[in-house]
N, C-alpha and C positions, 0 to 999 in steps of 0.2 A: 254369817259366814266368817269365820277364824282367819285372819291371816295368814297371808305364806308361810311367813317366819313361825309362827305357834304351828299350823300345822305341820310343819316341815319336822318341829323340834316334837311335838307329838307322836307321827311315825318315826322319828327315829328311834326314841324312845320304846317304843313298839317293840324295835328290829332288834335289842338291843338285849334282851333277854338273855340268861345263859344258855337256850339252844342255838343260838346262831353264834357261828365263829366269824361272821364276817359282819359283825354290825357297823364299822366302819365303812364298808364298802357299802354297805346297803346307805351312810348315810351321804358318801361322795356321788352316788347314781342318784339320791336323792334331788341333792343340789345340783346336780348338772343338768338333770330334766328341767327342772326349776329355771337354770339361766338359757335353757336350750328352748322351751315353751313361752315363756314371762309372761304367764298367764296364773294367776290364784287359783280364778277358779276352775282351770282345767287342771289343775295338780291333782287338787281336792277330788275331781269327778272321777281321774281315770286308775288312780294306784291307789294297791288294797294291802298291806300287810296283813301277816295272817291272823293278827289281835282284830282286824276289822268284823264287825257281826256282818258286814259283804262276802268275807272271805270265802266262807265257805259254800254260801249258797253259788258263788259264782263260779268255783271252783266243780263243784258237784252238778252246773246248768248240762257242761259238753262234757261229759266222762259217759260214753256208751257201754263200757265194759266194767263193769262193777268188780272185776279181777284187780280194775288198779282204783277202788275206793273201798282201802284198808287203813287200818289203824299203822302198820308199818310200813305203807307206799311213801317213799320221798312225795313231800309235798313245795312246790315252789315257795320262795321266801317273800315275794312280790309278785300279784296277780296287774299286770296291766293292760286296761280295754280302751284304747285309744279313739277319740271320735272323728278324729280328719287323720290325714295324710301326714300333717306336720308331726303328728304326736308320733308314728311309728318312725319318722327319721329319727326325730329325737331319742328312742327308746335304741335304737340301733347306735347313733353316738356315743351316748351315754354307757351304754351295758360295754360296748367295746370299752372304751375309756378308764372301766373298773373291773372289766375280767368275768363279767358276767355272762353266764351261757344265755341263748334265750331258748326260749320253745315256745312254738311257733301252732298256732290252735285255731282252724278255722268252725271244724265242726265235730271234733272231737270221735271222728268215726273210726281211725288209728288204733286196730285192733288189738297193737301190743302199748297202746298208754303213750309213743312217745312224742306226742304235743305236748306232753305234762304232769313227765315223769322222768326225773334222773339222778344219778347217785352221787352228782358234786354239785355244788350250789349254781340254782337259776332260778329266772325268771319267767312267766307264762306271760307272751304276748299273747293276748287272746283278739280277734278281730271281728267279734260279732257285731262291733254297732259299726264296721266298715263294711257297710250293706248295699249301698248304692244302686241302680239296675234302671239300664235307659235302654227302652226299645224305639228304633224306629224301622215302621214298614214304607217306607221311602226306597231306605236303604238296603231292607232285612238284615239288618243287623242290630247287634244289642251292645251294650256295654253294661257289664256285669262286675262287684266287686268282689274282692275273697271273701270274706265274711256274710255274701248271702245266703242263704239255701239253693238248692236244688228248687225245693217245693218254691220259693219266691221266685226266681226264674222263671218256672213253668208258667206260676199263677200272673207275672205280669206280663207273657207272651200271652197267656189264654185273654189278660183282658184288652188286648189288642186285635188279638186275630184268632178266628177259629179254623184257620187254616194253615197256622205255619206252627211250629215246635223247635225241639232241640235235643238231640242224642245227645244225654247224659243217664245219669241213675237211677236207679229204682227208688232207691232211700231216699225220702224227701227232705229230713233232715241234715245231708249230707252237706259239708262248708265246701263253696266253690274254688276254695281257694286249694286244700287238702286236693280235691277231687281232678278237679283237669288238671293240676300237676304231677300226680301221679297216672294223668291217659285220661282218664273219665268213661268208663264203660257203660253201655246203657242197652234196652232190647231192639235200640233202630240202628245199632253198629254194623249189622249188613246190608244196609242200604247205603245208611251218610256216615260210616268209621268213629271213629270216638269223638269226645269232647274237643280232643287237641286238633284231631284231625281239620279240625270247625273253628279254630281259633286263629285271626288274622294281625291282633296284635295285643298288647300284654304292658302293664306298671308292674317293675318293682323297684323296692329300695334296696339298693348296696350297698356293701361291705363299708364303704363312706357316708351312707346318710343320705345317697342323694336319688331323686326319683328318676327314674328310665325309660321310656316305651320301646316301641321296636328300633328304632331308628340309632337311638342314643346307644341302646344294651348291643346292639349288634346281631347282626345272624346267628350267633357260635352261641349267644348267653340266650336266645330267645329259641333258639331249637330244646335248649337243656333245658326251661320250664316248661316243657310242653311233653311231660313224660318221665321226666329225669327227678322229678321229684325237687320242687321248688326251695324248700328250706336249707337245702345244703348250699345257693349261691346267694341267698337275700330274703324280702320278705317281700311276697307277691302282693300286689294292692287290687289287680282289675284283670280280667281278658277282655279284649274285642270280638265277638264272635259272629258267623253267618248265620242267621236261622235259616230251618231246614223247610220246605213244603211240605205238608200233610194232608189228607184227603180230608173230607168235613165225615166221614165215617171210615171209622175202623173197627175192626174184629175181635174180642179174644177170649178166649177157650182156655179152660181145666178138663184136661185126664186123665184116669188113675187106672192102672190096671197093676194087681202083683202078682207074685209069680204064679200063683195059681190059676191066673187069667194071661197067660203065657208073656209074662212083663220080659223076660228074657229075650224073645223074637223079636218086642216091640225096642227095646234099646240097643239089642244090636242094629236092625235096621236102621231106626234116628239114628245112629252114628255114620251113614253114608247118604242117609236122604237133607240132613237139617244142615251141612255145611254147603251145601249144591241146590238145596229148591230155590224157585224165585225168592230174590233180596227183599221183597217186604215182607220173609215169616222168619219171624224168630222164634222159634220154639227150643223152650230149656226143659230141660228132663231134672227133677227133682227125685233121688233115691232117699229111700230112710226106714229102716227096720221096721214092724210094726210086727203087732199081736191080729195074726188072721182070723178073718171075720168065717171062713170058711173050712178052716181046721180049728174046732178051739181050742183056744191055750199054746199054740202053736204060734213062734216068730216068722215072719214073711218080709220081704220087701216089696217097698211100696213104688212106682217108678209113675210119678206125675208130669206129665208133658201140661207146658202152661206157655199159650200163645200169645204174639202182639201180631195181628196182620192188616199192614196198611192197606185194607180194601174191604170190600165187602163178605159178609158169611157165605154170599150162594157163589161166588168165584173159590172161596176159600177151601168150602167142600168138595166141590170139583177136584178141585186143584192134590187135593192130600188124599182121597179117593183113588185118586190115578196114581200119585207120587208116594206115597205112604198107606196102603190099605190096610195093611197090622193096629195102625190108629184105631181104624172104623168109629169118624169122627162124625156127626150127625149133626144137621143144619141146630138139633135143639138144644147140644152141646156149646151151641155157639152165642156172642151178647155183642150184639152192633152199639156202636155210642162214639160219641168225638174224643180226639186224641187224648184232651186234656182228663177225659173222665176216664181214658184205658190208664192213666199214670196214677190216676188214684186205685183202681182195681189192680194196677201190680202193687200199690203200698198195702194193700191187703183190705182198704174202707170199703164198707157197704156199694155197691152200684145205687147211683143218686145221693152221694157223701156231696155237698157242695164244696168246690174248690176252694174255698174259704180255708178250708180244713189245711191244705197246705204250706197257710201261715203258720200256723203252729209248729214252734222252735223246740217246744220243749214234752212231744207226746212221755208216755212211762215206757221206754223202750230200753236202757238201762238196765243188762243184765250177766249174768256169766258164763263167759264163751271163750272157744279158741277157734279160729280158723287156718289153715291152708291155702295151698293152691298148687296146682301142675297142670302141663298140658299133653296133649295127646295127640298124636302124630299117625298114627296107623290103626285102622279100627280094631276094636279088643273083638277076641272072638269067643266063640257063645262059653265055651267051655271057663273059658278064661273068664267072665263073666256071673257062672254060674261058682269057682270058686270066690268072685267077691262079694258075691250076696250071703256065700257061708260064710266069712269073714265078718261080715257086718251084723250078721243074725249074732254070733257067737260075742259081738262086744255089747249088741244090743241098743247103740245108743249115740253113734257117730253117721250123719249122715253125708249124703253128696248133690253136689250141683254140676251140670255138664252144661257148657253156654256155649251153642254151635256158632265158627267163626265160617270162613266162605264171605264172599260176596265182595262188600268192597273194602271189607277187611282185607282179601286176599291180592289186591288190586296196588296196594299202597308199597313202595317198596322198607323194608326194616328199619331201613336210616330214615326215613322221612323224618320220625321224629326217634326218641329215646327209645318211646315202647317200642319194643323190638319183635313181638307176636305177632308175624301177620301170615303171609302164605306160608304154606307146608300145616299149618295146625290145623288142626281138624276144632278140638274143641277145647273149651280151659275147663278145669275142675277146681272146685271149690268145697273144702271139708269144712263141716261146720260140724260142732258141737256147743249145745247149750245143757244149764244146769242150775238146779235151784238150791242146793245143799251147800249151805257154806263151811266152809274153813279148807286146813289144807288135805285132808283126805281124799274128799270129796275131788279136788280140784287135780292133787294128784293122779286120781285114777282117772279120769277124763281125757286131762291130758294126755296119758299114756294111749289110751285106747287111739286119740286122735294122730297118735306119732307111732303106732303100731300099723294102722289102715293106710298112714302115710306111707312106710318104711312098706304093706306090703305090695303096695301099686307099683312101684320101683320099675320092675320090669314092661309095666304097659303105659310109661309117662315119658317124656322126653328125655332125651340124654348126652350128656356132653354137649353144652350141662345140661343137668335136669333145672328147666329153667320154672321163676314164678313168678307171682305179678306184683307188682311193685304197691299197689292199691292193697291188697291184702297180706297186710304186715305180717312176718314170722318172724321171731327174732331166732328160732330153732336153726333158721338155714344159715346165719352166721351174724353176729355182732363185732362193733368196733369198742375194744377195751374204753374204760372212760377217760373220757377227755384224749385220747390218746388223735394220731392222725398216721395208719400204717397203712399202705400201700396195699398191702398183702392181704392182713385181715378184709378191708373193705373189697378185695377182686372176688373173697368164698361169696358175700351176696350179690357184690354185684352185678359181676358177672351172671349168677341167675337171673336177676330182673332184666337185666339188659346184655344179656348176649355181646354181642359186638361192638354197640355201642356205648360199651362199660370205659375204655380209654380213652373215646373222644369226651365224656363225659370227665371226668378225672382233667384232662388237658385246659376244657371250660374253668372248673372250679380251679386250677392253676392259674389264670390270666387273672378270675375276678376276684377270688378270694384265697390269695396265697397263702396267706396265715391260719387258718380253716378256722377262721371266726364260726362261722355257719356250722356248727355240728349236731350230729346225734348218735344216736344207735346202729342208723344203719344209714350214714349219709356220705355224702360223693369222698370222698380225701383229695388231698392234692399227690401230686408226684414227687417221689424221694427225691431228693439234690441231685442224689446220682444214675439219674434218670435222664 
């Protein structure tokens, strides 16, 4: 093992190159982590400049969007993976101390890159080995750190209990830390609300370095991560959360009908049966162009309803029978199995995938996409309906997600916490588009296509504002100049994400981080002087 000093003068050396204009700073952050850790060998372990043969594989582990793994994406100057709590205060002293922005990277699932992407010099906190996760069924409760997954979560509830869970997300690679601060949505949010809804107390490091729980950070700082999007006040370290009850069997179901199998009755109907039937079904309607099996050569839409029901199939059929006959859902449509194996069949793994599989941090999911979002406030009607499947036949290649809220979604008041979506919406939408053609043509027209189907929903999505979620990044809907900290710019997004509680938010990040240390793309700002 090399000494401080040699490796110290090794990476700076590194940094020092003619692409970096700031290798002096990179080598005062150097030294300051140094007398702020006094540890050799955690220097050594946890910071990577980009000369390191680490660099890149670690760089390239959490990038799901291969849109920002280009030859010309801004790359950070210093990758650092901290192994305790001490090392991320330190990185928070330090980066203040020399002007360094950080980005802030639990699971890399930040649609638009920005854990690890920006156009003035920073650095990538990354927090995957702050993984931690302690369940107790004493208490039902867990203690969970940012940097775990989703799938680690699950899989350490599942080896404790096969009766209890946790409404968060489908993606199993998803970082906890990323996820329940911006809300955490999941398919049991109409029984038990989101992730945050479930969170009872919370670590982060602030703007000074120093650790927090609920008690210390205050009601004002600990409603803002629970929704508001954690990285614009500090860096999240843990939630405390309730786990939920779950039955030892549950339900779930794939349906496909298009329009030639009259898909048009069946989505307008879901759109007044799935926000209102009993709170353990969540059924999501998936739309997406397709080449019909019934006219050939011929584009169709596809509209798949795909179920989670906390119960059994012979209640289930009943139940959608009576409440939704346009389904005509049939007991052999349906696949009974415990909770923990309906999470892996929404991650798409074989029925009988061992939950093992949800350790896996790193499947080949990496690829090129853009996504969306809007919600929906009053049911679209058929006609209205039948122009958006010509719309989508004619781009051929942009699909949608409709994810019914109701229940106790509808039950929570808007301020409870940041996310602000709760009663009056019917459902949220989700545009997705993927693509295997690289360069910028290719990515050009997708784009387009995706912000053409966006621009033509306008009239049957929410308004004043047309609001989105905060989980699924757009940078389309408005950004903050770089490095800049404007009032105004940050109200075009944020106010979408957060409705009302776009100024209490603003007000937070004024008490804790006045200097808006904390920034990005699209993060909270503080309030003008003359304000």
């Amino acid at each position: 093992m090399p000494t401080l000093l040699s490796f110290l003068l090794l990476l700076v050396l590194n940094l020092s190159s003619p692409s970096f204009a700031t290798d002096s700073l990179d080598a005062d952050f150097l030294q300051c982590l140094s007398n702020q850790t006094n540890s050799q060998d955690n220097i050594s372990n946890i910071v990577y400049s980009q000369t390191s043969p680490s660099y890149t594989p670690l760089l390239l582990a959490y990038i799901r969007n291969s849109r920002y793994n280009t030859t010309s994406t801004p790359k950070p100057l210093i990758i650092v993976t901290p192994q305790d709590e001490s090392h991320v205060q330190a990185v928070v002293i330090c980066a203040k101390e020399v002007g360094f922005q950080i980005k802030i990277r639990s699971g890399g699932h930040d649609y638009e890159g920005i854990s690890y992407v920006s156009n003035i010099p920073f650095l990538v906190l990354d927090m995957f080995n702050i993984k931690r996760i302690n369940v107790s069924l004493q208490t039902q409760r867990a203690y969970v750190q940012a940097g775990a997954t989703v799938g680690e979560l699950y899989y350490k509830i599942w080896e404790n209990s096969r009766v209890h869970g946790f409404p968060a997300g489908v993606c199993l690679t998803l970082g906890i830390g990323g996820h329940f601060s911006g809300g955490g949505y999941g398919t049991m949010l109409r029984k038990f609300g989101l992730s945050v809804d479930n969170v009872f107390d919370a670590q982060i490091v602030d703007v000074n370095g120093k650790i927090l729980d609920r008690k210390a950070m205050g009601e004002d700082l600990f409603w803002a991560i629970r929704g508001g999007g954690g990285a614009s006040f500090g860096v999240v370290l843990s939630y405390s959360i309730n786990l939920v009850s779950v039955p030892e069997i549950v339900t779930v179901f794939r349906v496909e009908k298009t329009l030639e199998a009259n898909a048009t009755d069946l989505v307008y109907n879901w759109q007044s049966v799935a926000p209102s039937i009993d709170n353990n079904l969540f059924m999501r309607v998936l739309l997406q162009p397709v080449t019909s099996k019934t006219n050939k050569g011929e584009k169709t839409v596809r509209a798949s309803v795909v179920a989670l029901y906390l119960g059994n199939a012979n209640t289930l059929v009943s139940l959608l029978n009576k409440e939704f006959p346009e389904l005509g859902l049939k007991k052999e449509n349906c696949t009974e199995m415990g909770w923990i194996d309906s999470v892996l069949w929404w991650a798409n793994s074989d029925i009988g995938t061992s939950p093992n599989a949800m350790l896996d941090r790193h499947p080949n999911t990496a690829g090129l996409l853009k996504r969306k979002s809007d919600y929906v406030q009053s049911p679209i009607s058929k006609n209205d309906l039948e122009s958006i499947w010509k719309k989508m036949i004619e781009q051929g290649k942009v699909g949608m997600v409709f994810n019914p809220y109701g229940g106790r979604m509808a039950e929570i008041p808007a301020s409870e916490t940041p996310f602000p979506h709760r009663a009056g919406k019917l459902f949220k939408i989700q545009y997705s588009v993927n693509w295997k053609e690289e360069g910028g043509e290719a990515e050009e027209k997708y784009l387009r296509q995706a912000r053409e189907l966006y621009s033509f929903m306008t009239p049957f999505v929410s308004k004043n504002p047309r609001s989105a979620f905060l989980n699924y990044r757009d940078l389309d809907i408005g950004v903050m100049p770089n490095g800049t900290n404007d009032y105004k710019a940050g109200s075009v997004y944020g106010i979408k994400y957060f409705n009302d509680n776009y100024d209490r938010l603003v007000k937070v990040k004024t008490a804790v981080d006045p200097q808006n240390f904390f920034r990005n793309e699209q993060s909270i700002p503080t309030l003008p002087i003359n304000v």
